[in-house]
Each structure stands twice: as structure tokens, then as C-alpha cells.
Backbone bond lengths (Angstrom), bond angles and torsions (degrees), N, CA, C in turn:
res aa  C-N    CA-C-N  psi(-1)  N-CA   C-N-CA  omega(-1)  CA-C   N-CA-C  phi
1 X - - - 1.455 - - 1.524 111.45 -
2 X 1.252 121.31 -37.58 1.296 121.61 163.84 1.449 145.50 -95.75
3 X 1.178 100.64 82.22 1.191 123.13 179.10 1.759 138.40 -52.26
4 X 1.436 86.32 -18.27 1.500 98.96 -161.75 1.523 104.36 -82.01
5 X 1.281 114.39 -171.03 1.859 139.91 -170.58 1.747 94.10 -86.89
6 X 0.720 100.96 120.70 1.667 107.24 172.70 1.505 133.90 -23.33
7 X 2.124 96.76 -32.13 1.355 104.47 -176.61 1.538 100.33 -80.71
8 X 1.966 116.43 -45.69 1.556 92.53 -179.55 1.804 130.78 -80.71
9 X 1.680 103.67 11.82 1.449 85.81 164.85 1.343 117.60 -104.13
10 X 1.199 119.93 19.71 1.365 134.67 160.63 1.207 117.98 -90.18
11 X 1.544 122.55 -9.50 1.588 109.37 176.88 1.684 78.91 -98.55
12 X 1.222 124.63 -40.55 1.761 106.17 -154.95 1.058 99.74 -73.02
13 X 1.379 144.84 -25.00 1.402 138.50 169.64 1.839 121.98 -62.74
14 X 1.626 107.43 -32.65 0.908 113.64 -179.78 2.482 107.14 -76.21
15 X 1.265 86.21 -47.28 1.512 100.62 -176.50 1.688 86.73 -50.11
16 X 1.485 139.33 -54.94 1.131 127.65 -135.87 1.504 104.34 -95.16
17 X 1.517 111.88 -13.46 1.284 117.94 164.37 1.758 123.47 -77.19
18 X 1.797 106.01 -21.85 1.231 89.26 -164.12 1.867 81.82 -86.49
19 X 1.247 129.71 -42.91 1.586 146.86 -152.30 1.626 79.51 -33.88
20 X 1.638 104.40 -65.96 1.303 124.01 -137.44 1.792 110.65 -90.57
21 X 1.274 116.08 11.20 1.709 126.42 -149.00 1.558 90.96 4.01
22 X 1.401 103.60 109.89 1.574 113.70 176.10 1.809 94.05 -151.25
23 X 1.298 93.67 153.70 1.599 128.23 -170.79 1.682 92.53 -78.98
24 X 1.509 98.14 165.02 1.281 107.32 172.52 1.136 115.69 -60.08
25 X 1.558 125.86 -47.87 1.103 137.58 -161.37 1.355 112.18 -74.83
26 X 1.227 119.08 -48.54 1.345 133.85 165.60 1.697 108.01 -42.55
27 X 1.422 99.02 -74.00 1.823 96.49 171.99 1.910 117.76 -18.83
28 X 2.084 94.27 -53.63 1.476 96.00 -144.91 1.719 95.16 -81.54
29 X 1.045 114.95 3.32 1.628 125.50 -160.14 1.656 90.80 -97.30
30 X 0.910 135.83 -44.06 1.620 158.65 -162.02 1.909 105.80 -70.71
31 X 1.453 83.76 -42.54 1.483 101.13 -164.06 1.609 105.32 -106.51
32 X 1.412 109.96 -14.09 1.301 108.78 170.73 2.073 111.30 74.29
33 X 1.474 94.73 26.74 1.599 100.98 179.60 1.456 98.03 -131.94
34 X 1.907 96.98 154.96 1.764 88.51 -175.68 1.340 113.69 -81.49
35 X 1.857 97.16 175.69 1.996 99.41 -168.25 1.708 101.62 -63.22
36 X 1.033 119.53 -21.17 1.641 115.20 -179.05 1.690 113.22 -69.58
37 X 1.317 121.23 -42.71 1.389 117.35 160.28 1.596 118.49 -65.57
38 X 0.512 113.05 -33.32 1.803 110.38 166.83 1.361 114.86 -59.58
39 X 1.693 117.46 -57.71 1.202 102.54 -175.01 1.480 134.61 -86.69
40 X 1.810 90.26 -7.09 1.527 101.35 -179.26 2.022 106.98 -69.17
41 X 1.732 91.23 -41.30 1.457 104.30 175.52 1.704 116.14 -45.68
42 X 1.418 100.92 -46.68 1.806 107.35 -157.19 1.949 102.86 -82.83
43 X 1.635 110.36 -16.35 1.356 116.33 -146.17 1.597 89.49 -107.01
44 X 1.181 128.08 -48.88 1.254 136.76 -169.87 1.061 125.44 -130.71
45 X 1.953 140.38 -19.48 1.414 123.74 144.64 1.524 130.77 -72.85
46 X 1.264 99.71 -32.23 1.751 117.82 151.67 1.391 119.36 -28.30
47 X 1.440 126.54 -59.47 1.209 135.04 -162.73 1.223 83.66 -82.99
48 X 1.110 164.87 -20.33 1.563 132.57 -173.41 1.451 83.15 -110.44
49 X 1.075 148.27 -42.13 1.680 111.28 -156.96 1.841 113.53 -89.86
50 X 1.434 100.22 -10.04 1.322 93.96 -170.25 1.764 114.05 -176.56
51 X 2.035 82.79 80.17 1.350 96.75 -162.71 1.548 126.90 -61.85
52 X 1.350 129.13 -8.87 1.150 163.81 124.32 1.433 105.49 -0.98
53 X 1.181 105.70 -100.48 1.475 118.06 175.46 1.514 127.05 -64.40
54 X 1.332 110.34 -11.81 1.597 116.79 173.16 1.870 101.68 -77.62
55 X 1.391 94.79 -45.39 1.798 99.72 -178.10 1.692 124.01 -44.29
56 X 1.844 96.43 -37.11 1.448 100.28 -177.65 1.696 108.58 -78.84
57 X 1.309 114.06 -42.47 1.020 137.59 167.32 1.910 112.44 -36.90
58 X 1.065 94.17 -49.75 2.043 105.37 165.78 1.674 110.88 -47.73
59 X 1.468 83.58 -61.59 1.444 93.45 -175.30 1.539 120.88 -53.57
60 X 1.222 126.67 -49.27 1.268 136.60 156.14 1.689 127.95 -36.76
61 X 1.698 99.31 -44.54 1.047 89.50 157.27 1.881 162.33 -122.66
62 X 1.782 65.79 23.71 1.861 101.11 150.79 1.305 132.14 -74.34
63 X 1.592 101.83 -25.96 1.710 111.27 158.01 1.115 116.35 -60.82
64 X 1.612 111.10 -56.70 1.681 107.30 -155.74 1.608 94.83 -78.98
65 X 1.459 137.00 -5.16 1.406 135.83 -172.00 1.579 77.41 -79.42
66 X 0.994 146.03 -79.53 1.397 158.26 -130.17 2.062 90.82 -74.04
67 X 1.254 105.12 -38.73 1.726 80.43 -164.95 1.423 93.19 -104.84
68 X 1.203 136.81 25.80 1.315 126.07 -156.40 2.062 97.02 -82.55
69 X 0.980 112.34 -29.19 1.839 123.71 174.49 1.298 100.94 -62.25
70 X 1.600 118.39 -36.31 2.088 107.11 170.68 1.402 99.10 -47.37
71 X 1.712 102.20 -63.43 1.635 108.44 -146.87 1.509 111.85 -65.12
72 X 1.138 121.29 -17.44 1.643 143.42 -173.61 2.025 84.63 -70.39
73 X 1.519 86.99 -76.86 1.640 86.30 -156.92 1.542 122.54 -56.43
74 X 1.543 111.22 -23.81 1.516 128.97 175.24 1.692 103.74 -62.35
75 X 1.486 98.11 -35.58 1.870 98.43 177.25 1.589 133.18 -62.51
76 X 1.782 87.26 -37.29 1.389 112.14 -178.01 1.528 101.30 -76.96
77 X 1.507 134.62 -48.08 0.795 141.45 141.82 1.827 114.77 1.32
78 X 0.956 109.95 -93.01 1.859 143.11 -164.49 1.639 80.31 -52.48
79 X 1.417 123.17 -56.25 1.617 128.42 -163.60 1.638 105.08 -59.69
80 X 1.442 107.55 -48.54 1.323 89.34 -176.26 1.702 114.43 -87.26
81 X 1.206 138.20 -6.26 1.240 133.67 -167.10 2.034 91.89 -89.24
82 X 1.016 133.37 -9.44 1.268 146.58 -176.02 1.121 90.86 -91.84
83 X 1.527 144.87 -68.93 1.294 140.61 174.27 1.383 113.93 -29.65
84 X 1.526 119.14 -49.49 1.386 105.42 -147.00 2.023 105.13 -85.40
């Protein structure tokens, strides 16, 4: 599916993360690429081509670093009420 030059699937990955406030994983699941190409893309080819959009892109994913123990425990959560 991805065809493109490295620099523009790093802005559309980045644009589609901020559009959509979506997780890495989510992104790479969407796009059908693994979470390691996403974040290597958004974390470090980002910052050189288009410091702009890597910045918002930070921010986003200083949030989801910060709530990622909700989404963990809400999971574990959901897992066991399915069990019982």
C-alpha cells in the first residue's frame, strides 16, 4: 500500500495521527505497516523533513505515553468481565 518516498509517508502517517488522535499501533494497523515503521518514521525521519509537523506529532505522543496505563488497565478490565 505504500508506495511512496519515505519523506511523504511520514507526513501522511504523521497528518493521520494528529487528524485522528490515534496510537502508534492503531496508525500502523490502519495502514497495514508495523508499530516499528511508524514510530521510527514519526520519531526520527519526521524531525528532519518537517519539523513542524513532527512537533505536533511529539505532542501526541507524549499524551498517549502518559495515558497508555488507562488503556492497558481498561483492557485488562474488558478481559476479565468477558471471562466471567
Amino acid at each position: 500500500m505504500f508506495e511512496f518516498d519515505t519523506e511523504r509517508r511520514c507526513e501522511i502517517l504523521a497528518k493521520y495521527m494528529t487528524n485522528h488522535n490515534a496510537t502508534v499501533r492503531s496508525c500502523a494497523a490502519y495502514f497495514g505497516i508495523s508499530k516499528s515503521t511508524v514510530h521510527k518514521d514519526i520519531t526520527e525521519k519526521l524531525k528532519i523533513t518537517n519539523k513542524s509537523l513532527y512537533d505536533e506529532v511529539k505532542l501526541l505522543l507524549e499524551k498517549n505515553k502518559a495515558e497508555r496505563h488507562l488503556r492497558g488497565g481498561e483492557a485488562t478490565r474488558k478481559k476479565f468481565l468477558i471471562q466471567d
